[in-house]
N, C-alpha and C positions, 0 to 999 in steps of 0.2 A: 406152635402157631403164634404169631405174632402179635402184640399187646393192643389192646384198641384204645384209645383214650379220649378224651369228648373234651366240647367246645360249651363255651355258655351258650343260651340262651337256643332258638330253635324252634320251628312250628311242625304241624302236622297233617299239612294240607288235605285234600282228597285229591290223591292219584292221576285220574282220568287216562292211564295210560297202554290199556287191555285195548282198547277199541283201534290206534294204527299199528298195534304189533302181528294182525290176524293175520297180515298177505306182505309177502317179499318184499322188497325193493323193488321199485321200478323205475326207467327212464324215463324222463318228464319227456312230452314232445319238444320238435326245435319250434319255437318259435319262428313267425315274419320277421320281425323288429326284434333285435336283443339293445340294449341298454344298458352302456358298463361304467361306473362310476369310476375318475382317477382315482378316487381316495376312499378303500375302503377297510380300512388298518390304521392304528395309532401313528401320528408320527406327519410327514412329511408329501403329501400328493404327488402320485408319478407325473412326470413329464410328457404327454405326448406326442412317438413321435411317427404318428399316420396323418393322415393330412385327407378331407373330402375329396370321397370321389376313387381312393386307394382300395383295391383288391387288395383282402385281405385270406388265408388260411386260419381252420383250428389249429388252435395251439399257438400261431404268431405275435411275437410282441407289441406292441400296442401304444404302451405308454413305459416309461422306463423311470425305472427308481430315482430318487434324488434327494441327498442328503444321507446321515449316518441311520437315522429312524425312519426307515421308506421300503416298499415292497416294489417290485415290475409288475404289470399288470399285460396280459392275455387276448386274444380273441377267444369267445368260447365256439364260436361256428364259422365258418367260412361265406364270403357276400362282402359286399361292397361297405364303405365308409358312406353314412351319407348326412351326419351331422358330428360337430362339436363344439356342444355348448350346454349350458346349465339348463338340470330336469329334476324333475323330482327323484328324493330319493330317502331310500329307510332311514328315519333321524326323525329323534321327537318332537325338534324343533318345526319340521314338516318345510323348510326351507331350501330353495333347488342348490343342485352345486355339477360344477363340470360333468359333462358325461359325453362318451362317445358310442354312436348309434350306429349298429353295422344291421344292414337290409340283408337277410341271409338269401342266399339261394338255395336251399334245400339240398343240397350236394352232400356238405358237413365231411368237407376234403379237408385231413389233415396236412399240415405242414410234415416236411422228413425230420425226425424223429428217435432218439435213442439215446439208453439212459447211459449209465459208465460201466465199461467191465466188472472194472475193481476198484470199489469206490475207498478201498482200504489203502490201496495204492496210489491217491490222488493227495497231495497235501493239504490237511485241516482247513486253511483258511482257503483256497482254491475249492474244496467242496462247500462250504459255507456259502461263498461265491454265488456257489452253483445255487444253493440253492434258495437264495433272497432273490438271484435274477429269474427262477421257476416262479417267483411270485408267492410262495407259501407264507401265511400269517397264524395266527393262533386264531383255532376254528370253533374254541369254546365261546363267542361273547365279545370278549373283547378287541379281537383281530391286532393282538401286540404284534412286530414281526420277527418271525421264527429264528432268522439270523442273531438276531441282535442274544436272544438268548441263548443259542450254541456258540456264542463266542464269548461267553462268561468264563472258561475255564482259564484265559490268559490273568484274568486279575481276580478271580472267584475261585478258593479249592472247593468242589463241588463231591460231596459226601452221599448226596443220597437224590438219584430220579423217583420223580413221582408221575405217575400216568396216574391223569384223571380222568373217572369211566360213570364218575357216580351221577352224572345227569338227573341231578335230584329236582329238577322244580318237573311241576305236574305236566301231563301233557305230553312233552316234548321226550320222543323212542329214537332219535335219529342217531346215538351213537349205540344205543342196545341193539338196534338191527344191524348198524355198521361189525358189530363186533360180532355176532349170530353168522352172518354169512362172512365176514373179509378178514377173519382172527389173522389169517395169514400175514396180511398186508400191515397191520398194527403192529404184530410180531417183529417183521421187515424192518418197520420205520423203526423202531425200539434199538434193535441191533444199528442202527446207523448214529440213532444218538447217543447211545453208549462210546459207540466208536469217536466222535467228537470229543464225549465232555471225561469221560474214564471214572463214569462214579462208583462206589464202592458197594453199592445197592441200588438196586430200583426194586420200589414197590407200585403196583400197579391199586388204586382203590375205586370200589365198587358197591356200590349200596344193595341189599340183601332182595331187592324185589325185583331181583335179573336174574334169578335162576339158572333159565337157558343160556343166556353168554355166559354165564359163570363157566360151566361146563365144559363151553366150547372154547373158551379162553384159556381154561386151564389143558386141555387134549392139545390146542397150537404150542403151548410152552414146552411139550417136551418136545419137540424137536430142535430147541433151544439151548444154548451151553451156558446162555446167561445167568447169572444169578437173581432169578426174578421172582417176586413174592407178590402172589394175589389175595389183598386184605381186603377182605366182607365187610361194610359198616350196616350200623341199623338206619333204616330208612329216617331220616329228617332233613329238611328243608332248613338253613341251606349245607348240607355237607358239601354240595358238590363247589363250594366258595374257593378258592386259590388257598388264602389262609385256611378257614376252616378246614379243607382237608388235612393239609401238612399238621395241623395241631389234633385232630384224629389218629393220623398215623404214626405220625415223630411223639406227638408229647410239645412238640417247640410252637414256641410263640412268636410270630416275626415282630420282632419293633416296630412302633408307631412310625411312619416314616421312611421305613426299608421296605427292601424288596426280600424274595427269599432266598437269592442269591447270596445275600450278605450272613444267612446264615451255615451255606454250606447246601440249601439244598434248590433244585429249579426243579419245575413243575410242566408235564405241558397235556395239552388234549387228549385223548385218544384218536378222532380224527385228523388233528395235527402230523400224529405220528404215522395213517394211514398216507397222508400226502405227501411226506417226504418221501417216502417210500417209494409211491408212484412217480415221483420226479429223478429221484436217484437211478434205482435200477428200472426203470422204462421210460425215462425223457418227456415225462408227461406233466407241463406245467398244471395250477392248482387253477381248472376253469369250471370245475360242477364241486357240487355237494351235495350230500344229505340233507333233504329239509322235511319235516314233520308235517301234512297237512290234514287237519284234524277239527274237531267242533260237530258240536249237532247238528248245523247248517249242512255241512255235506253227507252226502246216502253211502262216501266209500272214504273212509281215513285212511290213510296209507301213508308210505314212505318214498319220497320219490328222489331220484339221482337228476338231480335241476342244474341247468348249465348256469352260469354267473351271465346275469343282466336280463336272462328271464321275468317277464311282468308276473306278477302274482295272480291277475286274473286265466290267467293259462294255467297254473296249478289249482286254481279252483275250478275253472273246469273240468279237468281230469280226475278230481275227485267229486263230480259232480255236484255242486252247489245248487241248494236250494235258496232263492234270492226271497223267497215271501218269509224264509225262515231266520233269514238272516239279521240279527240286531246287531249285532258289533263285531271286525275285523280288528286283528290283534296279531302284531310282529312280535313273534317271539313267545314265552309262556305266561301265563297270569300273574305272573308276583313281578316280574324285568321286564316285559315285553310295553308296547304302549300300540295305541290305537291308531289306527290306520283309517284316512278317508278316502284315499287315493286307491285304488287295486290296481291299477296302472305301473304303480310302481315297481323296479329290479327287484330281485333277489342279488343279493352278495356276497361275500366270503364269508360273513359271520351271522347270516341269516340259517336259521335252526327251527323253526316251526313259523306255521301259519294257523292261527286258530278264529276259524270262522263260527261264534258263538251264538245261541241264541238267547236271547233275553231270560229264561229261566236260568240256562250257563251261570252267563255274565250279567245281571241287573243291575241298571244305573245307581250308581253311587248314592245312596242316600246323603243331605244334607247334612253340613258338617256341625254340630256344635263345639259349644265349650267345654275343654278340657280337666276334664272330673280329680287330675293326680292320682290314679289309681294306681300306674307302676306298671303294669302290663308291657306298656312298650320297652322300660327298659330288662323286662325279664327276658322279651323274644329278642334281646338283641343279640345277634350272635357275633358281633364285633367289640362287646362290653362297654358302649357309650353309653351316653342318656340321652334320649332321644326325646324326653318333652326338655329340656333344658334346650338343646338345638334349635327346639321348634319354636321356644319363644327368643331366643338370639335372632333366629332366621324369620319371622312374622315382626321384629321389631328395629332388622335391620343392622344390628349389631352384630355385623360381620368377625369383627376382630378378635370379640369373647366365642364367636360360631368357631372361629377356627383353632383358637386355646384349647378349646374343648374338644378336640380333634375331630373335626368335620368332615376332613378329607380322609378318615380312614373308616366312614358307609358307603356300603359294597352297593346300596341300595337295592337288597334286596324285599322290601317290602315287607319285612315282620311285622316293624311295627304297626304299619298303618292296616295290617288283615287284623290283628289282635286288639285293635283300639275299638272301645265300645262308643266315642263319642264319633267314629265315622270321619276324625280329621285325616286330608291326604298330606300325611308327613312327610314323605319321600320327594313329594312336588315341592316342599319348602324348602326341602335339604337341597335339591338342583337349583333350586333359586338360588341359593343361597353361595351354593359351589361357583356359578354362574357371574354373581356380582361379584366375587372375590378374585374370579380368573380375570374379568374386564378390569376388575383395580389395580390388579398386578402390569397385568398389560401396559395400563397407561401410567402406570410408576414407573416401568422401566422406559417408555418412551419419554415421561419425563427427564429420567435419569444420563439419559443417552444425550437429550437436547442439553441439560448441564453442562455436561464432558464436554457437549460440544463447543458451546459457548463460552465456558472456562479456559479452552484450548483456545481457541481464538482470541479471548481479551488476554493470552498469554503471546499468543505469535504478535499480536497489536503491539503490546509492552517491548518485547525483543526487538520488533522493529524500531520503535521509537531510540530505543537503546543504540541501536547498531547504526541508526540515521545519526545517531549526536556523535557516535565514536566517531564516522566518517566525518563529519564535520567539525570536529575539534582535531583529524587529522590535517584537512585541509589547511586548518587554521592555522596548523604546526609549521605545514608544508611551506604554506606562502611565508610564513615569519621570519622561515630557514631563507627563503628563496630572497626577500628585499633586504635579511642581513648581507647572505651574499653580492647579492644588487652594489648595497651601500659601501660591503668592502671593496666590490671591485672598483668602483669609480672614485674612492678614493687611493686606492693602490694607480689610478689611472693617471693620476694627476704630477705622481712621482714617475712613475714607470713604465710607459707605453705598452713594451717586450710584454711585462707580465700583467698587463691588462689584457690583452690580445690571448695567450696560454690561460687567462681564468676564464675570458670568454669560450674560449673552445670549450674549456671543461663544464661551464654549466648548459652548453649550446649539446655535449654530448650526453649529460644528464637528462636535460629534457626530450631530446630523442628515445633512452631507453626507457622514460615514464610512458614517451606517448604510443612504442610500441607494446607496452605494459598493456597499458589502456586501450588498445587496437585488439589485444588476443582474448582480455577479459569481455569485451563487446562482441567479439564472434563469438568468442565460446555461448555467452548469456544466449546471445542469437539462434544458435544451435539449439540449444536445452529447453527455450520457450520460457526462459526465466523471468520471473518478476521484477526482476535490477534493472531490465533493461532500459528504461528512458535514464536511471541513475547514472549507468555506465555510460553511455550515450554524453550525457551531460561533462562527465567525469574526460572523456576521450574529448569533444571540443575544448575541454577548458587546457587539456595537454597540448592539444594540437597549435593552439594558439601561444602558450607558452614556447612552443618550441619555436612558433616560429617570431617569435620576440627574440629569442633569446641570436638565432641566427642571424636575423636584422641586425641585432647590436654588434657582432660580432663582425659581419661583412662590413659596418660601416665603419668600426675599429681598425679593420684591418686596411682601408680605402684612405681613412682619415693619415694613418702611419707610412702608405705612401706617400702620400700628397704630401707631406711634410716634410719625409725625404728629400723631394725635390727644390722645395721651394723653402730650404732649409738659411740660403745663402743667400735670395733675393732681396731685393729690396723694400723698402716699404712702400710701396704702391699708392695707400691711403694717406699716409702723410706726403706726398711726395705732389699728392693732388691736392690735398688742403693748404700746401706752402704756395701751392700757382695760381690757389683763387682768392687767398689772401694778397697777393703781388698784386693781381690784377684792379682787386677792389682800393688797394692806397695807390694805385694808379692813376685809379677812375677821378678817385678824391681830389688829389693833389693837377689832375685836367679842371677839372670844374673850377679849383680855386682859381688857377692860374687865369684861365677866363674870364671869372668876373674882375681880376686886378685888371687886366687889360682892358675892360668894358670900362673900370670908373676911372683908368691915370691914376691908380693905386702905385705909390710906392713899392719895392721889394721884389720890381714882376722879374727881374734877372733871376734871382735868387730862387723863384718859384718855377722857371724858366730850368734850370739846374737841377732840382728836384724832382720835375717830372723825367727829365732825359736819365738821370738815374735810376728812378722808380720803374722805368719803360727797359731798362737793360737787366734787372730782379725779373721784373715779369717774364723777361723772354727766356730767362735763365734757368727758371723754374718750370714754365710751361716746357722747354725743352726737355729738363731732366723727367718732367713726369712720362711723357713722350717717349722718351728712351727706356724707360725702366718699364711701361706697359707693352712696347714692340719685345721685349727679353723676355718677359714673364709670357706673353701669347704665343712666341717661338717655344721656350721651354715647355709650357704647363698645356700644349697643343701636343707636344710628341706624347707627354707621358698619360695624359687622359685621352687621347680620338680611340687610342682602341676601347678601353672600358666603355664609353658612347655609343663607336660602331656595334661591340658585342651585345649592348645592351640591346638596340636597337633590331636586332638582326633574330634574337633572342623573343625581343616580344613579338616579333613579324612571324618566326618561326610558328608561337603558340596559334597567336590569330589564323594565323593560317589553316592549325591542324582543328581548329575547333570549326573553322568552316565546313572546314573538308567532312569533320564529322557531321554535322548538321546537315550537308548536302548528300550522305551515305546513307543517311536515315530518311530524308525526303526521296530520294530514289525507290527506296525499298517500302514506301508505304504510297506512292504512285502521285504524288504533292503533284501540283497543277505550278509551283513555286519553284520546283525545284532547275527550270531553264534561268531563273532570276539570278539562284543562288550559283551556279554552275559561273556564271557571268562573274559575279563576285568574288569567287574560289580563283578565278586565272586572276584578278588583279592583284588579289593578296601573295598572288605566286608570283607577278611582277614584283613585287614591292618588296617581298622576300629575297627576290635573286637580286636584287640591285644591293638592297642593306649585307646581304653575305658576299656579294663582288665588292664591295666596299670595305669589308671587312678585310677582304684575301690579300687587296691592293696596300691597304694600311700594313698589312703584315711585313708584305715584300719589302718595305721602305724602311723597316725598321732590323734591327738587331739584335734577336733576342739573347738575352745574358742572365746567369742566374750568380747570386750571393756567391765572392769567391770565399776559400780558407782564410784569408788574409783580412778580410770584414770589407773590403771595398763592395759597393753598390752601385748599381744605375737599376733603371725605371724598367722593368721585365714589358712583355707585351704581357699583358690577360688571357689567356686561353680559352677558346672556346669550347662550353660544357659536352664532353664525349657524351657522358652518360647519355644528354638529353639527343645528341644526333642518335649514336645507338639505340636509343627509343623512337625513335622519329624512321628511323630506315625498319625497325618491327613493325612497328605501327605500318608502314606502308605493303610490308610483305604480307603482314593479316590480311590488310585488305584487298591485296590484290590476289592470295589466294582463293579469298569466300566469294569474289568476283568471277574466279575462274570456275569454283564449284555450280556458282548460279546458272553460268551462262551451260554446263554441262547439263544439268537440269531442263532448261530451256528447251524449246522447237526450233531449229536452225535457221529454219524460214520465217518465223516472228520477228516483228519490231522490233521485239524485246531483247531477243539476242541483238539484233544491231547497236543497240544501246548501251548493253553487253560488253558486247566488241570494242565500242569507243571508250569505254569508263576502263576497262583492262589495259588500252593503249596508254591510256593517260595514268592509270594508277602503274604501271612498269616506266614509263618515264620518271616519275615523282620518285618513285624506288631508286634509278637508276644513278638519279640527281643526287638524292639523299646518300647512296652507300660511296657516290664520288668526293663527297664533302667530308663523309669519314674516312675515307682512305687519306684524302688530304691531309685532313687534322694529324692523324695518325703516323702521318710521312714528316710534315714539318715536327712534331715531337720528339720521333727516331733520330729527327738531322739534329736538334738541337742537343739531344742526350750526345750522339757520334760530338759532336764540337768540342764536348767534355772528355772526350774519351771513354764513355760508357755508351753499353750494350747495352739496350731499353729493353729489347725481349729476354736478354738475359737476366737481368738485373730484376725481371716479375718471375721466373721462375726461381733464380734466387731465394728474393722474400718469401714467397711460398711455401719453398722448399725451409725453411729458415720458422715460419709462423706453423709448419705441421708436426716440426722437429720440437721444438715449446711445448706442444699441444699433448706430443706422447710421453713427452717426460710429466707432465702435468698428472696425467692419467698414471704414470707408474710410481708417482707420490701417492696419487689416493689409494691403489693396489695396496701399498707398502704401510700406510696407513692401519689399513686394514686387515691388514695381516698380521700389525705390530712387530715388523722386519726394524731392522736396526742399520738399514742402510739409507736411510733418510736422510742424513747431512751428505752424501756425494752425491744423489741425486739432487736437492735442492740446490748445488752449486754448479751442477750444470743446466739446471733452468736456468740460473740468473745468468750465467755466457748465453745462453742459447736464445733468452726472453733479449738481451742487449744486441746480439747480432741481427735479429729479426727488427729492431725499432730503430736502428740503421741504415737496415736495409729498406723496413718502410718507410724512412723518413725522405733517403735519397729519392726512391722512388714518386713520393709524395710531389719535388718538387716538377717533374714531370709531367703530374697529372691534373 
């Protein structure tokens, strides 16, 4: 026989427990109204997910677990949904909380149904699964959830099962009867937890004034292979405690702090283990219990099988309640349980008796005095505290010495306060006390949390500050680099046209690939919904604008190095006019003298007479050569500039034009009352347009176009007009005369609208037609000019291409080789550099075409 061993401290209540064990079990009626609380288990409130007004079955899901510490929660009858919202419910605090209310219709139609073949065959954590979503909790009290503790054995070796049977506070027969008639089903559950956790014993303990389940407990176990031991203890209050048992049976002590996991050994109900059982092998989620209903107030105590969210006034009916006899309603037994003023209220998974007492029972608490130090309370302690030391921590407030003194490890079973002669309720001070200490917690962590919070942000604050000044001591860099180069190129400009012109390009192509830099970093930001964005934004104008500086300087460098070509040899114009107006004014002079000699019989008028007829032949001399050198300069400096002029000209007519055009696309399509005004508008810009490009075409024919020979001679090329932009210009017009043709397919045949349609499609395939005629032009007078040279223009782009793809793969077959650490890297790098030279040849000739 197995060692029995004892606990400190312990009371000796009186019983009361002969009077519900006289008659069977019985099923409670179904209630009208059931009432089922989300939350009726440690841990985390089910979800759920029925919604008013849902037909619902027994047995169906309801509300569904959530989080690590959570149960699934049940229908216990079948009937309609017809609220979900906060009710009363068992809690001593007497304060409502969720609850869903199903209007039964008396059917008590199960949902289909069925538990697992072989539950030996299902994997550990898949039955675990199974059965936190059956809703099963721990049925002794506290409603832990059952999962959480069969899944100890992955980080817990578990040495020893303990079934607890010893239902030691007074009153309450609900597992003695359970175990009297359902040994089987305990048996059952027992084999399945073994099967989860693999401990190396279980003992099942039982306190000595159960007899009859004794008996019948030990005839179910030989049908059993397990190795199971039923330990008798002697009746005291509280054996039936989680610790106190384990230290009954084992001898071990759990640490302050721990659980019994941590020592090897877990613990669980009797009942407990009758409901996995039913879940397992018969698919029967946890929606009734045993509940005790008992007290002198009712003529019949008994044991009844109550479905969960049953009102408590329906079990006292059934047991007949005497209401003139009635002084006080009581959840649960006399030492844990607490008073009830509500009978309205549920039953729920961890409700275990109802004791309807009468005042000789139960008599009002006599009034508390002052606390004598007699020691009593810390003798009945069975968890070895000091419980007046508590009581003046917890009555003065000094939480922090209540919890040194280990607070949180009273079971609060009520020793003390039945054993105290001065009548203080110490167990109410200790929930106080427990109570301010959880809300202090609480709001230290919610402090602690706003910290992090606030810490992390005057962190991201700081970083940004940081990251704004980098960027702006780069800018700062950037522009420094940008107006050194400035500075050297205009003084390189001053010596060296050629290479002022080739450094312009190069910073004109720098800033291009900054500002497509700053173009992808602004979409991208864009995409992402990032915080940069007015940064980048900022960042991309300030590129954009740069680049187009930098091409300004560039086009006017290159315009300027014309013009100077030409008018390389001319004459000087400005002097040439300053020498004839100088003539004319000692002309003027030497009239006016001679004048007045003549007016007064002055001496010397021959003389002055001689002077002016000289002076008069300077004048005419000068006025001629200025005359002649201004006719040479307007014939020359008229061939080599009317085309840049006309192009210009023809160029902004072009834009004008297309911004109309769009503006009058968009008042169409939004039905503009304006848009007969603009339409009017749009053909004159289309006049003005064809005149400035016939003007153009004409200037062409007149001229001859020649490009830079080998030998360095030059004349004045014509300008060419920009491909790219006609090429955009004939897209542009094909877009919109296809969305025109899409429109008018859309359209009713017979509406206005299509007629309008029809005229905008006539005119937008004109405008195309016009447009792709002026690029084929372009395109023909380029061919002829390239043929004049003896080169093949379409050849000579496949060519380079072929020439820029050829570069591209040797490129690629350096980084390969790279990476591979091949050793043929110098004969590849030497035919990059032929292959990069034949390509920037070929683009260069080609260049001058384009």
């Amino acid at each position: 026989m197995s060692k029995i061993f004892a606990f400190h401290g312990g009371i000796h209540p009186p019983e009361n427990k002969k009077q519900s064990t006289r008659s069977p079990i019985r099923p409670a009626p179904v209630p009208a109204q059931l009432t089922i609380p989300i939350q009726q288990h440690i841990g985390a409130p089910a979800k759920p997910c029925v919604k008013t007004g849902d037909y619902v079955q027994k047995g169906q899901l309801i509300a569904k677990a959530q989080g690590r510490i959570s149960v699934s929660i049940h229908a216990s009858s079948s009937g309609t949904v017809t609220d979900i919202s906060p009710k009363a419910v068992p809690h001593p605090s007497g304060l409502n909380a969720p609850c869903i209310s199903i209007q039964t219709d008396g059917k008590d139609e199960w949902i289909d149904h069925q538990g697992l073949d072989d539950y030996r065959s299902v994997p550990k954590q898949t039955l675990i699964e199974y059965i936190r979503d059956h809703g099963i909790a721990g049925m002794g009290g506290a409603g832990f959830p059952t999962d959480v503790k069969l899944h100890l054995g992955d980080d817990h070796i578990v040495n020893t099962l303990i079934i607890n049977a010893a239902e030691c506070e007074p009153y309450i027969t609900a597992d003695d009867m359970l175990i009297r008639e359902r040994a089987e089903q305990i048996v059952g559950g027992i084999e399945i937890i073994n099967y989860l956790l693999k401990p190396t014993h279980i003992l099942i303990g039982i306190e000595d004034n159960k007899a009859h389940a004794i008996r019948v407990l030990e005839d179910a176990l030989r049908h059993t292979e397990l190795n199971i031991d039923i330990i008798v203890v002697p009746t005291k209050y509280p054996s039936g405690g989680e610790k106190q048992l384990i230290r009954l049976l084992t001898g071990v002590e759990v640490p302050s702090g721990h659980i019994p996991a941590d020592v090897g050994i877990v613990c669980q109900n009797i009942g407990t283990a009758a409901a996995i059982n039913q879940a397992v092998n018969y698919g029967t989620p946890l929606i009734s219990r045993i509940v005790t209903v008992t007290g002198g107030a009712v003529s019949k105590p008994q044991n009844l099988e109550v479905l969960i969210g049953t009102p408590i006034n329906t079990l006292l009916e059934t047991a007949r309640i005497n209401h003139d006899q009635l002084s006080r309603l009581v959840m649960g037994g006399p030492m844990m349980g607490y008073t009830i003023e509500n009978d309205s209220i549920p039953i729920i998974k961890t409700s275990n008796c109802i004791i309807a007492a009468t005042a000789e029972e139960m008599p009002p608490a006599p009034p508390a005095q002052a606390c004598i130090r007699c020691g009593l309370c810390e003798q009945a302690c069975p968890a070895e505290l000091l419980p007046q030391q508590l009581y003046w921590f917890a009555k003065s407030k000094e939480f922090e010495k209540a919890k040194h003194h280990n607070l949180f490890d009273c079971i609060e079973c009520g020793a003390c306060s039945y054993v105290c002669p001065s009548n203080i309720p110490l167990v109410q001070y200790y929930r106080f006390a427990k109570n301010e200490i959880r809300a202090e917690e609480a709001e230290q962590r919610k402090a602690d949390q706003a910290r992090l919070r606030f810490e992390a942000r005057q962190a991201r604050l700081e970083q940004d500050k940081v990251d704004k000044e980098t960027r702006r001591k780069e800018r700062a860099a950037q522009a420094a680099a940008a107006q050194a180069i400035k500075k050297t190129t205009l003084e390189t400009a001053q010596t060296n046209p050629e290479d002022q012109i080739k450094q312009l390009k190069t910073a004109a192509a720098v800033t291009r690939t900054k500002l497509k830099k700053a173009l992808s970093a602004l979409e991208k930001a864009k995409a992402e919904s990032s915080d940069d964005i007015a940064q980048l934004d900022l960042q991309y104008k300030q590129a954009e604008h740069a680049a187009e500086e930098a091409q300004t300087a560039l086009e006017a460098a290159e315009k300027g190095a014309l013009v100077s070509a030409a008018t390389s040899n001319a004459p000087d114009i400005k002097q040439l006019k300053t020498q004839a107006a100088v003539a004319r004014t000692k002309l003027k002079k030497a009239q006016q003298a001679l004048k007045m000699a003549e007016e007064k019989g002055h001496d010397g008028v021959e003389t002055l007479r001689a002077t002016v007829a000289e002076l008069e032949t300077k004048a005419a001399n000068a006025q001629q050569a200025f005359a002649d050198a201004e006719a040479s300069n307007s014939s020359s400096g008229a061939a080599s500039q009317s085309s840049a002029m006309l192009q210009e000209a023809a160029d902004k007519a072009l834009q004008t034009l297309q911004k109309a055009e769009a503006a009058l696309a968009t008042a169409i399509e939004n039905n503009s009352p304006a848009a007969d005004k603009m339409q009017a508008g749009v053909e004159k810009l289309k006049s003005k347009y064809t005149e400035a490009l016939s003007a153009l075409q004409d200037n062409a024919k007149t001229q001859q176009p020649s490009i830079q020979q080998a030998t360095g001679q030059q004349a004045i090329e014509r300008k060419p007009i920009d491909l790219k932009a006609l090429k955009q210009n004939v897209s542009i017009m094909r877009t919109k005369l296809k969305k025109a043709e899409k429109l008018l397919e859309a359209t009713d045949e017979n509406s206005a609208e299509a007629s309008e349609l029809q005229q905008e499609i006539t005119r937008l395939t004109q405008l195309h037609q016009e447009a792709k005629a002026q690029l084929d032009a372009e395109e023909a007078i380029r061919i002829k000019a390239a043929a004049a040279q003896g080169i093949d223009l379409k050849q000579l782009k496949i060519d380079a291409a072929l020439a820029r793809a050829a570069a591209t793969k040797l490129q690629r077959s350096i980084k390969k080789e790279q990476e591979s650490e091949q050793n043929n890297l110098d004969a590849l790098q030497a035919e990059l550099i032929t292959a990069q030279q034949q390509a920037d040849k070929l683009t260069h000739t080609l260049s001058q075409f384009e």
